[in-house]
C-alpha positions in Angstrom: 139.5 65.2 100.6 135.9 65.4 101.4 133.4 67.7 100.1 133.5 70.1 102.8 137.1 70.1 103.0 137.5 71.1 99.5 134.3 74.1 99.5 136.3 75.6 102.4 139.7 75.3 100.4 137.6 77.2 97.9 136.2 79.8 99.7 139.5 80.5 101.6 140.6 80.8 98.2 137.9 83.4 96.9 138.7 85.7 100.2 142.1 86.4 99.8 141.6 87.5 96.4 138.8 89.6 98.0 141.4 90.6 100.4 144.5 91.2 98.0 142.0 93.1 96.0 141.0 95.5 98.9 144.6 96.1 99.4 145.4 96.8 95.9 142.5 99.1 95.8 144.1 101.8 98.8 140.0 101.8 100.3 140.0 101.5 103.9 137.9 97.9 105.0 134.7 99.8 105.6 134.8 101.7 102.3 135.9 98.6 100.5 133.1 96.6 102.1 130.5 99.2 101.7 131.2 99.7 97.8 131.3 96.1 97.5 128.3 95.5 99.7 129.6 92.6 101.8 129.1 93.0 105.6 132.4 93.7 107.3 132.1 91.2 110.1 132.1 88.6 107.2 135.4 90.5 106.0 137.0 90.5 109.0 135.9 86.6 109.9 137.6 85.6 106.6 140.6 87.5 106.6 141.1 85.9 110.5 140.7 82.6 108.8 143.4 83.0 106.3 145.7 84.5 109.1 145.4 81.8 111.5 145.7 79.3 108.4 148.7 80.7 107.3 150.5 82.3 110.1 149.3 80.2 113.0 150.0 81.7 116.3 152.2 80.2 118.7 150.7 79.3 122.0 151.2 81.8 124.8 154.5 80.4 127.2 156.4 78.5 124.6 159.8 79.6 123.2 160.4 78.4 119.9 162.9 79.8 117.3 161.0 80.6 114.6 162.4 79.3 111.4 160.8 80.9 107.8 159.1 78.3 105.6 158.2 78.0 102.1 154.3 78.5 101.6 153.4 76.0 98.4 152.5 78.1 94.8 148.8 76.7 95.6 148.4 78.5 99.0 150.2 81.1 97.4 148.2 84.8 97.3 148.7 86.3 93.9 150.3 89.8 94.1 151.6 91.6 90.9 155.2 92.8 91.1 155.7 92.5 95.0 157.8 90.4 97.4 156.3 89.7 101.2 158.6 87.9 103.5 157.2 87.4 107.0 158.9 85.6 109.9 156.8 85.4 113.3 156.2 89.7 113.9 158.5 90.7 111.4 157.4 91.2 108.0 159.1 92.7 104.7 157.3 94.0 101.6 159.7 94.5 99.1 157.8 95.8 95.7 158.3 97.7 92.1 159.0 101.1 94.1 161.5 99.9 96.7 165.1 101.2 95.5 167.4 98.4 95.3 169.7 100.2 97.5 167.6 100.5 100.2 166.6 97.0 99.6 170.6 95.6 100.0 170.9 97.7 103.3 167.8 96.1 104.4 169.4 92.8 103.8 172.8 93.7 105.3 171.4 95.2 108.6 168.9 91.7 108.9 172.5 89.5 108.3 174.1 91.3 110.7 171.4 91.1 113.1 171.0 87.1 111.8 174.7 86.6 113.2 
């Protein structure tokens, strides 16, 4: 891996914890941003870049059943106590909070759907 190769790796790296830590901390981007004086557009440019590197889209006109796959522990974002499953649009956040009833409904109604 060239040098470039590996500062981007790094710097995507050091924006989603930027990112997860916005999240964690409930501010809205702006807030976050201005508290943390980095300029939005550069938030906004990064969190793109981990989107598209993560969740590609799929090209306008194709059909394609999407099938979930397994992100490697080294892409992986670190988030304490919390489960997110995406799958094209659809995305689950399962975390501490989330009742484990309504989490095996959840799970039902998305097998029967699955079916």
């Amino acid at each position: 891996m060239d040098t470039q190769k590996i500062t981007h790796e790094m710097r995507l790296k050091h924006w989603m914890q930027i990112i997860v830590q916005r999240h964690k901390s409930g501010l809205t981007v702006k807030d976050f941003c201005e508290q943390q004086d980095i300029p939005i557009k550069q938030y906004y440019y990064w969190q793109h870049k981990i989107r598209l590197r993560f969740a590609p889209a799929q090209a306008p006109g194709t059909e394609k059943e999407e099938v979930p796959t397994l992100v490697p522990l080294s892409a992986a974002v670190p988030v304490q106590d919390s489960l997110i499953v995406r799958c094209g649009a659809f995305s689950l956040e399962v975390t501490e909070h989330t009742s484990e009833r309504l989490l095996q409904k959840t799970l039902l109604l998305l097998q029967k759907v699955n079916a």
